[in-house]
Backbone and ligand atoms as CSV (ligand in chain L), in Angstrom:
chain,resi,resn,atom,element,x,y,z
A,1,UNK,N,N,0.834,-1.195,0.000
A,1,UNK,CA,C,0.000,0.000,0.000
A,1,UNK,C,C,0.875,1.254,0.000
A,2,UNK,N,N,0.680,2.397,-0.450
A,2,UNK,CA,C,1.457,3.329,-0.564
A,2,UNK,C,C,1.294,4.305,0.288
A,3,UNK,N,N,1.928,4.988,1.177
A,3,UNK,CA,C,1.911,5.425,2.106
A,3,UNK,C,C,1.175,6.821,1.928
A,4,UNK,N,N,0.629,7.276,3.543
A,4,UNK,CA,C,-0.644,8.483,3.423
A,4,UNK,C,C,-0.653,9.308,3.972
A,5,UNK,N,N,-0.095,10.772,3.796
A,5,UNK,CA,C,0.310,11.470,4.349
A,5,UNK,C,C,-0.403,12.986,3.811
A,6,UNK,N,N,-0.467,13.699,4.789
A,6,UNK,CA,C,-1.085,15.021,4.865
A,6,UNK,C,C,-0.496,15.946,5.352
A,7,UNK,N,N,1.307,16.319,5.270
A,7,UNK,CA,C,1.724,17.385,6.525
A,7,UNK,C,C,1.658,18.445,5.379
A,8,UNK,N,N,1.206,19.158,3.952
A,8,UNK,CA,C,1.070,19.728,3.384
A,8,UNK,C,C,0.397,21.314,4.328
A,9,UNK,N,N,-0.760,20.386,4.577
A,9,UNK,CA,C,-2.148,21.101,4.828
A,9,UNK,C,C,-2.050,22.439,5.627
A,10,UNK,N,N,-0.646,21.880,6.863
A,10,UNK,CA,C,-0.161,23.462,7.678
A,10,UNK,C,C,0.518,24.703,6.933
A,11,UNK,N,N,1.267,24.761,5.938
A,11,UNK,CA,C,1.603,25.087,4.832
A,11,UNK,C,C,0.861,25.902,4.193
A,12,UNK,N,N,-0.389,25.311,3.740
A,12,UNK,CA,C,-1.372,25.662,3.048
A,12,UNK,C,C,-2.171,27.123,3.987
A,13,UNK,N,N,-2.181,26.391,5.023
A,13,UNK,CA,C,-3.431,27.427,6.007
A,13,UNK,C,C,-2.579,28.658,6.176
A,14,UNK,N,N,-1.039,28.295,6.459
A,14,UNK,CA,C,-0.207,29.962,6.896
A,14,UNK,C,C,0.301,30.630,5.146
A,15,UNK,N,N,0.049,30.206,4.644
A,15,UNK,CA,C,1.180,30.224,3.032
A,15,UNK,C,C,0.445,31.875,2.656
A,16,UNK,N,N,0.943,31.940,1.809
A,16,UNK,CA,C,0.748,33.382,1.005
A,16,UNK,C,C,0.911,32.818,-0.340
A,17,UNK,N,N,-0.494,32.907,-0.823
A,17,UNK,CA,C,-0.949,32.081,-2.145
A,17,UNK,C,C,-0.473,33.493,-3.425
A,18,UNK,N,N,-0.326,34.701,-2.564
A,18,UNK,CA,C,0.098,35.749,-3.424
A,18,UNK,C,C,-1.202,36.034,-4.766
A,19,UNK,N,N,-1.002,37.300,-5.234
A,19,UNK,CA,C,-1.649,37.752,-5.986
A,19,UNK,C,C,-1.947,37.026,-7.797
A,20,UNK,N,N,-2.887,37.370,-8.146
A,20,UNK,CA,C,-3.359,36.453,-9.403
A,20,UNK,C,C,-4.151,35.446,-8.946
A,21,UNK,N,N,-4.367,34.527,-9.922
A,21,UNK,CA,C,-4.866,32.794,-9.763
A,21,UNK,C,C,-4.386,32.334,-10.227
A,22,UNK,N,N,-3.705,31.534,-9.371
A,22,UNK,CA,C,-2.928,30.190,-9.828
A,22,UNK,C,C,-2.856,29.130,-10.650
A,23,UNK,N,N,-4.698,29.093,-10.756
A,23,UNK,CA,C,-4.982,27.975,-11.861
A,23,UNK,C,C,-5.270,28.859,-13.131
A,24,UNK,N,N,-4.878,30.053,-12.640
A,24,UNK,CA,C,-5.520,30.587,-14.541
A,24,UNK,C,C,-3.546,30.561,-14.877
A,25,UNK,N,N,-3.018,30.871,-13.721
A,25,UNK,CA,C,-1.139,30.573,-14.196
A,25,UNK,C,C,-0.793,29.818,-15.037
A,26,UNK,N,N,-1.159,28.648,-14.012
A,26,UNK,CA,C,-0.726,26.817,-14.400
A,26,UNK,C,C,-1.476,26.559,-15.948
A,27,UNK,N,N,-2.772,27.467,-15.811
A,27,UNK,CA,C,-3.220,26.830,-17.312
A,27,UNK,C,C,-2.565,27.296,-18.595
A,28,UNK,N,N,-1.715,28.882,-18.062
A,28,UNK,CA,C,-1.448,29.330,-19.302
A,28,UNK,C,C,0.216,29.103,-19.482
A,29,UNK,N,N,0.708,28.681,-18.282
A,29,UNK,CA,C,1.933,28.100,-18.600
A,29,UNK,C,C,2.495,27.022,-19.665
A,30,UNK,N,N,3.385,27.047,-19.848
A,30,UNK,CA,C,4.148,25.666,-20.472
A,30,UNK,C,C,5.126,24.667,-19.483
A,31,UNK,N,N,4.890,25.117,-18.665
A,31,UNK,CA,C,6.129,24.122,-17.393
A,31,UNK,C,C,4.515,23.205,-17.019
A,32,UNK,N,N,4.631,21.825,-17.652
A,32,UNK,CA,C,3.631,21.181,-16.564
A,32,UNK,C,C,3.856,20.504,-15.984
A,33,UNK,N,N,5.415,19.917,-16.051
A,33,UNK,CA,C,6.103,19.088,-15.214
A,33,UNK,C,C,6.188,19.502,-13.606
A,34,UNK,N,N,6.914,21.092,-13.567
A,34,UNK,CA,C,6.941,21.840,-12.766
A,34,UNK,C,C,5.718,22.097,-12.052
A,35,UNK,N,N,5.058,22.688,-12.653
A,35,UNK,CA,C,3.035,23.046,-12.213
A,35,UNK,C,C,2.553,21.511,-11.527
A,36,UNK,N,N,3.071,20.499,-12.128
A,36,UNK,CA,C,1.981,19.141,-11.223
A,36,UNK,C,C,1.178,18.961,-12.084
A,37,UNK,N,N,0.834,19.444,-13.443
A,37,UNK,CA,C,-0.386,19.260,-14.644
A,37,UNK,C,C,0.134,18.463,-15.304
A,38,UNK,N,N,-0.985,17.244,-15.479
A,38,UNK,CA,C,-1.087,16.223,-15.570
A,38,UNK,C,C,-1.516,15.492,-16.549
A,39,UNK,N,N,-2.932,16.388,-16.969
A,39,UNK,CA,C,-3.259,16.431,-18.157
A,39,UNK,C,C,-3.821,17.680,-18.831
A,40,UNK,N,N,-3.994,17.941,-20.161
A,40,UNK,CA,C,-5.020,19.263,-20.955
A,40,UNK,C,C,-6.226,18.396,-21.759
A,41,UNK,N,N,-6.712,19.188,-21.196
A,41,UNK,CA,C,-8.214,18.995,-22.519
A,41,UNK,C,C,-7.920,20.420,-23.173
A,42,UNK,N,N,-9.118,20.400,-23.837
A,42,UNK,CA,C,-10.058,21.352,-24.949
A,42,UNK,C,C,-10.056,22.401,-23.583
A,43,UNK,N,N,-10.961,22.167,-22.667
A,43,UNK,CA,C,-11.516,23.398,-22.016
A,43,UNK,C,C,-10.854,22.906,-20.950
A,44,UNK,N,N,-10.615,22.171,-20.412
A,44,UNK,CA,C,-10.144,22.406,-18.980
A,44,UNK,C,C,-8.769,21.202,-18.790
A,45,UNK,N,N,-8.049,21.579,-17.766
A,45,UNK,CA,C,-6.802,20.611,-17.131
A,45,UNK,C,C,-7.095,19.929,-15.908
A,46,UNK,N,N,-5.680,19.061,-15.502
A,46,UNK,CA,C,-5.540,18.179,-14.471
A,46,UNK,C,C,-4.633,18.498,-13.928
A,47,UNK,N,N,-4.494,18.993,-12.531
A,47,UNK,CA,C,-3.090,18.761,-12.178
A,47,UNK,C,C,-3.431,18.380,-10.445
A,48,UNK,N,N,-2.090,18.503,-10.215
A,48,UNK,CA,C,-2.336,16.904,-8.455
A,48,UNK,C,C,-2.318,18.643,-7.409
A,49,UNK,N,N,-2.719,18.653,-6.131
A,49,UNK,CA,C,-3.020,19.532,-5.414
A,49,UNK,C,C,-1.534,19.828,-4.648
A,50,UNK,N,N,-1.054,20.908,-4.307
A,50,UNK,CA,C,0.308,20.886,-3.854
A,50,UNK,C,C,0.241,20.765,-2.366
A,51,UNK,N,N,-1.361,20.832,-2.304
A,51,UNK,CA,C,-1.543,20.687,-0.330
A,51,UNK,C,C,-2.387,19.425,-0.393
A,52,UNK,N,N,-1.921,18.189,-0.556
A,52,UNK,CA,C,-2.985,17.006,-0.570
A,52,UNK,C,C,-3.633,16.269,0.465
A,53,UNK,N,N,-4.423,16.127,0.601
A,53,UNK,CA,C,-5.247,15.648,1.885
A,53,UNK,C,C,-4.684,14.410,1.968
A,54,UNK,N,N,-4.630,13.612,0.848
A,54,UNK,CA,C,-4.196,11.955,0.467
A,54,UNK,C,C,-3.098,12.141,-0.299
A,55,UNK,N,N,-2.345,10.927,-0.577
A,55,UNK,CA,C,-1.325,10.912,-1.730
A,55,UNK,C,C,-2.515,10.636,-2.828
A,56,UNK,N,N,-2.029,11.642,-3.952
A,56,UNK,CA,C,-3.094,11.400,-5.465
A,56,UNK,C,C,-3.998,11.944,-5.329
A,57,UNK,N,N,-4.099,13.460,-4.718
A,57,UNK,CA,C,-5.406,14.437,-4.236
A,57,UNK,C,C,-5.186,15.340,-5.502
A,58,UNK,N,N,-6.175,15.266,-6.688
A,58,UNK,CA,C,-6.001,15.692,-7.697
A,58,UNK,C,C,-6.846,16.687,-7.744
A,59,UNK,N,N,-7.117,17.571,-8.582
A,59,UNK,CA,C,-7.754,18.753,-8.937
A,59,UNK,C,C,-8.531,18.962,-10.906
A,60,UNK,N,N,-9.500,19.093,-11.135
A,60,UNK,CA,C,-9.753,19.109,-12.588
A,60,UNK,C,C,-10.625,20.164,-12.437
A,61,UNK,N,N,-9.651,21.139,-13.464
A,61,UNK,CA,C,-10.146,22.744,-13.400
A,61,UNK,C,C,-10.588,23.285,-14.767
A,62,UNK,N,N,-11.426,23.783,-14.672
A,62,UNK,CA,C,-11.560,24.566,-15.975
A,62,UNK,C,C,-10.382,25.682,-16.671
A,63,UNK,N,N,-10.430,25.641,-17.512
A,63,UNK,CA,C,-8.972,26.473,-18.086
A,63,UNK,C,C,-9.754,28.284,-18.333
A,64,UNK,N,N,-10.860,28.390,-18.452
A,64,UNK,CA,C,-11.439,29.714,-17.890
A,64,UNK,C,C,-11.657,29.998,-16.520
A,65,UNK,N,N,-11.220,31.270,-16.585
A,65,UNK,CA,C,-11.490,31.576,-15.061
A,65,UNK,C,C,-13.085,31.953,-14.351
A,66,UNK,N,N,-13.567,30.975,-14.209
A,66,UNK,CA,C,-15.476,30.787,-13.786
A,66,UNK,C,C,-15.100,30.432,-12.043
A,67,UNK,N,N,-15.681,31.553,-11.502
A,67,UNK,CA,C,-15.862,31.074,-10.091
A,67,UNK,C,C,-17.297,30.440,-9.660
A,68,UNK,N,N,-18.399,30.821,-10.092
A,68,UNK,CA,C,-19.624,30.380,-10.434
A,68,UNK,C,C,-20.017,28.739,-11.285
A,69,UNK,N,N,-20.779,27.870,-10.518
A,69,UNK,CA,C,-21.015,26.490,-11.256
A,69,UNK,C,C,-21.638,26.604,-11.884
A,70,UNK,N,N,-23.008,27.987,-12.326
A,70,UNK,CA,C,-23.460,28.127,-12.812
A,70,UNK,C,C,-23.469,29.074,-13.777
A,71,UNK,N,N,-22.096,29.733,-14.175
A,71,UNK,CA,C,-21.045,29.918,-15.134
A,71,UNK,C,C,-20.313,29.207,-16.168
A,72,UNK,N,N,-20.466,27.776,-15.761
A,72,UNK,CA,C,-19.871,26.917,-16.399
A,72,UNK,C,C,-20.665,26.909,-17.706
A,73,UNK,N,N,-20.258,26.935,-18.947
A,73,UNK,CA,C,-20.780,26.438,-20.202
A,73,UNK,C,C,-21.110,24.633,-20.227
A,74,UNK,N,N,-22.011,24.638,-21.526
A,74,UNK,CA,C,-22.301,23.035,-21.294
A,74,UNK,C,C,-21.017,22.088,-21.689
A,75,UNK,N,N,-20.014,23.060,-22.428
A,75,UNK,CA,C,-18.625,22.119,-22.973
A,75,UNK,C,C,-18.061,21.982,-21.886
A,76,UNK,N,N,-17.491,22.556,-21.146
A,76,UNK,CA,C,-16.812,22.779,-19.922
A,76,UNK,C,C,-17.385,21.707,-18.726
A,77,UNK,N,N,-18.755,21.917,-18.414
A,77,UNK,CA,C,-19.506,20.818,-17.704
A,77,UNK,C,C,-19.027,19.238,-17.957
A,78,UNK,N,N,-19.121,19.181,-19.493
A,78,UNK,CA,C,-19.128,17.346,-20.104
A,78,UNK,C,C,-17.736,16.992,-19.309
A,79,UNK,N,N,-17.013,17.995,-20.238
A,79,UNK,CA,C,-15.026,17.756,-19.997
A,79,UNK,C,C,-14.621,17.785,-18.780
A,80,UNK,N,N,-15.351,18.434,-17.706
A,80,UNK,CA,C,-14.858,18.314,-16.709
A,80,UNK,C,C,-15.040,16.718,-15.409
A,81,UNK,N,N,-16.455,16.723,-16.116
A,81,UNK,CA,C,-16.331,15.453,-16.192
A,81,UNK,C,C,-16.034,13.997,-16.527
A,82,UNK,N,N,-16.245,14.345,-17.499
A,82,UNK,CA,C,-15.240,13.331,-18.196
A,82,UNK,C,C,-13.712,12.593,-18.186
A,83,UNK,N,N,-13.138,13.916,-17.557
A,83,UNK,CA,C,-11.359,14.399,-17.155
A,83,UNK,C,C,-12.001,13.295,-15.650
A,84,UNK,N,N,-12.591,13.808,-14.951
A,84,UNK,CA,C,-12.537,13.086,-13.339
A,84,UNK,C,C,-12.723,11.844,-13.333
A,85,UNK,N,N,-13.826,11.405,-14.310
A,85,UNK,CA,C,-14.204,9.763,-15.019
A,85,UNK,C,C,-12.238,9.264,-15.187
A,86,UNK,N,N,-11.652,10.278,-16.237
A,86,UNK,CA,C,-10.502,9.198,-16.974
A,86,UNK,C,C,-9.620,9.028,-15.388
A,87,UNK,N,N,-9.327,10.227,-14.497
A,87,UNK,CA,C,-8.325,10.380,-13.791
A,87,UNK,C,C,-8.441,9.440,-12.570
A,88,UNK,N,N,-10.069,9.180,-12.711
A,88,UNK,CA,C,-10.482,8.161,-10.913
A,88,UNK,C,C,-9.593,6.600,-11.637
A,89,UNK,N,N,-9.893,6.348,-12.915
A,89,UNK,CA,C,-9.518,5.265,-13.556
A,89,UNK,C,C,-7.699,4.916,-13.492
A,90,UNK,N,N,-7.287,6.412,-13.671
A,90,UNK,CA,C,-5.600,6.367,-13.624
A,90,UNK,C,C,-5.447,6.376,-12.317
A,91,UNK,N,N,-6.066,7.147,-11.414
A,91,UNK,CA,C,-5.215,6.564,-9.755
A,91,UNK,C,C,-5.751,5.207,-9.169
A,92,UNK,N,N,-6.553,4.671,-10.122
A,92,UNK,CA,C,-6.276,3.016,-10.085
A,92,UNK,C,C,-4.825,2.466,-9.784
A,93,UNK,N,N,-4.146,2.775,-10.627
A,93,UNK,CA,C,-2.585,2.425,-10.155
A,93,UNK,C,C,-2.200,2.645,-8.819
A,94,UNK,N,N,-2.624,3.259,-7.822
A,94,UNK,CA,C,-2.351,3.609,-6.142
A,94,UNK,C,C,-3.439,2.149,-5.743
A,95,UNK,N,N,-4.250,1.602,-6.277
A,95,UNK,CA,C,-4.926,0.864,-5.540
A,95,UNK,C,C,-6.092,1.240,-4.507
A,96,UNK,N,N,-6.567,2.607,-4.806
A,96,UNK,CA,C,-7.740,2.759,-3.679
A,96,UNK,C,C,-8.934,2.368,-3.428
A,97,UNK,N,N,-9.063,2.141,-2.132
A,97,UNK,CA,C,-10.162,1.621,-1.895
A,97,UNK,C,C,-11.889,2.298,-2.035
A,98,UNK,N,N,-11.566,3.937,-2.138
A,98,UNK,CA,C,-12.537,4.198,-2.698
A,98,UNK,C,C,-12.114,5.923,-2.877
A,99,UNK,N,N,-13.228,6.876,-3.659
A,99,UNK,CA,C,-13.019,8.085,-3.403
A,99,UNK,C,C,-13.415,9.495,-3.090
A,100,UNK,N,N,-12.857,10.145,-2.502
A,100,UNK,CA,C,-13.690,11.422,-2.264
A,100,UNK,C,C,-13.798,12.481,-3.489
A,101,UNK,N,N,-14.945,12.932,-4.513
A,101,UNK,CA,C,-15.167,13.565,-5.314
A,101,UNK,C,C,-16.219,14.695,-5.311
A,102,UNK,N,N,-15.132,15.826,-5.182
A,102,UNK,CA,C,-16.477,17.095,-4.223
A,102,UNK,C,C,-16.037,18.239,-4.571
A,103,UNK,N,N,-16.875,19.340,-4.715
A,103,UNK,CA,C,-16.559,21.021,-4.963
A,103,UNK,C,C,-16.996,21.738,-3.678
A,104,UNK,N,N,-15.643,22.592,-3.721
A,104,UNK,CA,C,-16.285,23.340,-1.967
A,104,UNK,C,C,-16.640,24.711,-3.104
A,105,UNK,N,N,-17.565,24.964,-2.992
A,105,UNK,CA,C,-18.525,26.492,-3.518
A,105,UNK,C,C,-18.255,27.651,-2.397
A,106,UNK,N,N,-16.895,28.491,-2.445
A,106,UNK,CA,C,-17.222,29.985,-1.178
A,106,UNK,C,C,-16.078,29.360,0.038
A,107,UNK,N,N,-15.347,30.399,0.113
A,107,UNK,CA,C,-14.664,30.294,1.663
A,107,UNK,C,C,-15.047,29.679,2.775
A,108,UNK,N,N,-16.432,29.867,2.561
A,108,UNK,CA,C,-16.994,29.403,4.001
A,108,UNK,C,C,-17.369,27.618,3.974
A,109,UNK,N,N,-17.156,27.267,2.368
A,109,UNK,CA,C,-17.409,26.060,2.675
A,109,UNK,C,C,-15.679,25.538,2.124
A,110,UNK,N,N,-14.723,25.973,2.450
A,110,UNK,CA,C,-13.798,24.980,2.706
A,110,UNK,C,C,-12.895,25.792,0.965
A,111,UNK,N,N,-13.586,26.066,0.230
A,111,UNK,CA,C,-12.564,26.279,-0.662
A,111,UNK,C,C,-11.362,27.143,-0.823
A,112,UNK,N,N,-10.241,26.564,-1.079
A,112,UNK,CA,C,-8.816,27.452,-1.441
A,112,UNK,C,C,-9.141,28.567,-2.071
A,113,UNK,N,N,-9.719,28.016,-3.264
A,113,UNK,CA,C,-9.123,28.930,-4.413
A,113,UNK,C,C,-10.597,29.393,-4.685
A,114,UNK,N,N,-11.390,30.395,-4.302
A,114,UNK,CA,C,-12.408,30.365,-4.876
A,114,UNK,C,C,-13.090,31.011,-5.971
A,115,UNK,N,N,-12.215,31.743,-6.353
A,115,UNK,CA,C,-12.560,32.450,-7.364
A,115,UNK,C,C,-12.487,31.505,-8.958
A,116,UNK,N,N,-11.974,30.553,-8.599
A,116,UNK,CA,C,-11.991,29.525,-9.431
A,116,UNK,C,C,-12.035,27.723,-9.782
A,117,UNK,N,N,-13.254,27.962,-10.095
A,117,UNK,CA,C,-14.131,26.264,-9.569
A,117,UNK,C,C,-13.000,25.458,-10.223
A,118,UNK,N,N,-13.028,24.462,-8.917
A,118,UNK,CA,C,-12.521,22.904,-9.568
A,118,UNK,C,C,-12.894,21.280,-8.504
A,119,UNK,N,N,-12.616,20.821,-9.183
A,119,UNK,CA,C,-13.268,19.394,-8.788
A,119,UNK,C,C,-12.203,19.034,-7.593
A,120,UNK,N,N,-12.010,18.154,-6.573
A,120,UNK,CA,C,-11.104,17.787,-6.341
A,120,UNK,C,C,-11.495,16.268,-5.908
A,121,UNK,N,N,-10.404,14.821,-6.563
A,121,UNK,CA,C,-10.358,13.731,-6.632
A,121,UNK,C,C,-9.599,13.212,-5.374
A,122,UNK,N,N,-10.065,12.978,-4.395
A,122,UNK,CA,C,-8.853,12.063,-2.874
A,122,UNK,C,C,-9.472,10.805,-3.116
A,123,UNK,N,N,-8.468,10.109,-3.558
A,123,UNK,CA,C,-8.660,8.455,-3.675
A,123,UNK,C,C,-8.507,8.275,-1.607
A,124,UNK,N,N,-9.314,7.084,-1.465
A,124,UNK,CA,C,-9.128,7.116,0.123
A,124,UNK,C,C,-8.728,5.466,0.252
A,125,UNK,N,N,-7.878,5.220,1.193
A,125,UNK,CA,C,-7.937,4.029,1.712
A,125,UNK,C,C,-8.675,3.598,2.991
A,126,UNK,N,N,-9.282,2.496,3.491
A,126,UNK,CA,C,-9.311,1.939,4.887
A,126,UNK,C,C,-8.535,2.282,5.671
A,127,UNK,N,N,-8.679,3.200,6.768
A,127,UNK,CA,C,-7.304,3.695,7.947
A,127,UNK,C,C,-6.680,5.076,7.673
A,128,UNK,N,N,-7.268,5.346,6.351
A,128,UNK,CA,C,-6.194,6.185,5.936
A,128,UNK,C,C,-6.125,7.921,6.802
A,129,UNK,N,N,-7.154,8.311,7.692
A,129,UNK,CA,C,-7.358,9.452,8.078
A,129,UNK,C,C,-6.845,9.113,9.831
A,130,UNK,N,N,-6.505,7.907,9.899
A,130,UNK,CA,C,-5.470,7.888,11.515
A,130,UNK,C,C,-3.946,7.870,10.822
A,131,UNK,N,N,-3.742,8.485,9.632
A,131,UNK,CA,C,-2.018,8.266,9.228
A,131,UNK,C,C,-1.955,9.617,9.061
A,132,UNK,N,N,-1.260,10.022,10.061
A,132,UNK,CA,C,-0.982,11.965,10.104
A,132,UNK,C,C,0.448,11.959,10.774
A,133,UNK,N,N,1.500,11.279,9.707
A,133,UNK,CA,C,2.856,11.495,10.486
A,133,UNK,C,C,3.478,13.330,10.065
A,134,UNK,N,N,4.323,13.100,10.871
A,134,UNK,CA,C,4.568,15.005,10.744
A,134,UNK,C,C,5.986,15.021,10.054
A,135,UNK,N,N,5.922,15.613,9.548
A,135,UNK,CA,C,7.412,16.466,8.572
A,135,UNK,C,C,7.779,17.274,8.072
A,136,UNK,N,N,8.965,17.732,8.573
A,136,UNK,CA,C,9.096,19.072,8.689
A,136,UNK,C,C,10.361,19.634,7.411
A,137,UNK,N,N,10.805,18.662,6.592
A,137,UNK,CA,C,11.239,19.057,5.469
A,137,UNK,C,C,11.016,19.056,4.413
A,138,UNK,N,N,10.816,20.340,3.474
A,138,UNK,CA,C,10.193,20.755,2.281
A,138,UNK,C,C,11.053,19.681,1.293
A,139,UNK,N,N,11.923,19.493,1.305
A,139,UNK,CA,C,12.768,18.495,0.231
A,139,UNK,C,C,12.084,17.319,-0.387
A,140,UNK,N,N,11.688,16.489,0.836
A,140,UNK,CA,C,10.502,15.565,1.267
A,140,UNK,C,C,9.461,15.708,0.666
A,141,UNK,N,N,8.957,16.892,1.101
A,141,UNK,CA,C,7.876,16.820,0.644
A,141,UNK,C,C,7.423,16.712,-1.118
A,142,UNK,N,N,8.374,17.906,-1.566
A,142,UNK,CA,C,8.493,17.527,-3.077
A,142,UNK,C,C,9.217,16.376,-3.732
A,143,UNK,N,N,9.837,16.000,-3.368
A,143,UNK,CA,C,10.126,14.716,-3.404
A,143,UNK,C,C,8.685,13.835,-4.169
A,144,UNK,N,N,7.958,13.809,-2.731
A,144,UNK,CA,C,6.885,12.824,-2.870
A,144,UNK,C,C,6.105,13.032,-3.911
A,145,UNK,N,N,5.628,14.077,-4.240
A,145,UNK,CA,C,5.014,15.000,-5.065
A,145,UNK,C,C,5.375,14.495,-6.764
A,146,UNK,N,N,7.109,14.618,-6.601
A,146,UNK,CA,C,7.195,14.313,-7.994
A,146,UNK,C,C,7.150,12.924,-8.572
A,147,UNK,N,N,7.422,12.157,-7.020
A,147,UNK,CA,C,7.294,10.807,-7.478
A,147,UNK,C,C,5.870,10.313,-7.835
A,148,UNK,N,N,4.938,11.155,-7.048
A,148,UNK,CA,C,3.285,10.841,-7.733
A,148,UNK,C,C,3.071,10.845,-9.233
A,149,UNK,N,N,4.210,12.154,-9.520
A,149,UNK,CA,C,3.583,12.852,-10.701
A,149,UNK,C,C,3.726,11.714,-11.793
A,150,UNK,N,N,4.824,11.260,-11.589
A,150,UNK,CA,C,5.505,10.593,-12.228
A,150,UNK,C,C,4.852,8.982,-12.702
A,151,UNK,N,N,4.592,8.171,-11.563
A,151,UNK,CA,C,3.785,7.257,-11.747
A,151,UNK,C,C,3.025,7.364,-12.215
A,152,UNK,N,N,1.523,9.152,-11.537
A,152,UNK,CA,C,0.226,8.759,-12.792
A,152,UNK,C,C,0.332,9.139,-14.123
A,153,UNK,N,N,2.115,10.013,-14.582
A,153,UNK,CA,C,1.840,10.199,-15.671
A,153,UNK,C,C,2.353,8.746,-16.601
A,154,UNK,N,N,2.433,7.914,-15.541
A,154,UNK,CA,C,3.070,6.188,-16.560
A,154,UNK,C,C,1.268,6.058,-16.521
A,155,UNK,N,N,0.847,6.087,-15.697
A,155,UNK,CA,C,-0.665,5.051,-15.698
A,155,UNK,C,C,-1.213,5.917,-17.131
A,156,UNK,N,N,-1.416,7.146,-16.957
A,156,UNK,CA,C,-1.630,7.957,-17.795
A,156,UNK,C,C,-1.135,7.312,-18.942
A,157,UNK,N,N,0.043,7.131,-19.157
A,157,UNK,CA,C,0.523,6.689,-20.636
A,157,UNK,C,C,-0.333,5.156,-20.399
A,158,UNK,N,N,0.064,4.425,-19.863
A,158,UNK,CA,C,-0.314,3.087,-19.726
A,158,UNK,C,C,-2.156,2.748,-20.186
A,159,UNK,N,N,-2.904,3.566,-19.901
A,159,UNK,CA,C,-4.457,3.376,-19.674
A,159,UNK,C,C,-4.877,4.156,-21.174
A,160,UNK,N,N,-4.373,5.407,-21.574
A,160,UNK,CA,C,-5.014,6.493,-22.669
A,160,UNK,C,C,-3.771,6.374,-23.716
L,1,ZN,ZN,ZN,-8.387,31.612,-12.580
């Protein structure tokens, strides 16, 4: 089983996400190795969350900047689904036992980034929310990160 870790999350809560949006960045970048993007569609991308609740806590965002679900066009709607359909199938390769697939809508319900909707994919295991070891080096942490990237972009090749 592959190990399950969350020391991201403190990071996340003190961090300084700094000015712009990040996912309108990552979409218009060309580094996707760097960014954690994983995959492109037509209208929207994939890339893995840099604060992950689980190992393989993915994200599928629209490549317009829509903070509103009911902003979303009907192309954007299909693809975005569709992207979460292919990606639950590629973190098959982690082996999970099942997954969490949810939109936090507004600050107040939990979302980062809110000015810009996205899906987020936590494959979960049995046990997996009593595994909260602590670590305190950033090296590590990306480390882990790239080694994710890396595997789902084999499953990725392997499955599509
Ligand atoms: Zn944006």
């Amino acid at each position: 089983m592959e190990q399950i870790w969350a020391p991201w999350r403190m990071a996340y809560i003190g961090g300084d996400r700094g000015d712009g949006c990040v996912f309108c960045d990552k979409a218009a970048s060309a580094e996707d190795e760097q960014n954690l993007v994983l995959l492109r569609g037509e209208k929207t991308f994939v890339l893995m969350n840099l604060y992950p609740y689980n190992n393989g806590h993915l994200l599928v965002v629209p490549k317009r900047h829509v903070g509103e679900m009911e902003d979303l066009n009907e192309e954007e709607m299909m693809e975005l689904f569709k992207m979460t359909r292919k990606m639950v199938k590629v973190l098959g390769f982690f082996k999970p036992q099942g997954f969490n697939i949810g939109i936090n809508i507004g600050s107040a319900a939990g979302a980062g980034i809110p000015g810009h909707f996205h899906i987020h994919i936590v494959p979960r295991w049995i046990g997996d929310t009593n595994f909260m070891p602590v670590f305190g080096d950033v090296r590590v942490i990306s480390e882990s990160l790239e080694g994710t990237y890396k595997k789902l972009k084999q499953s990725l090749a392997d499955l599509f």
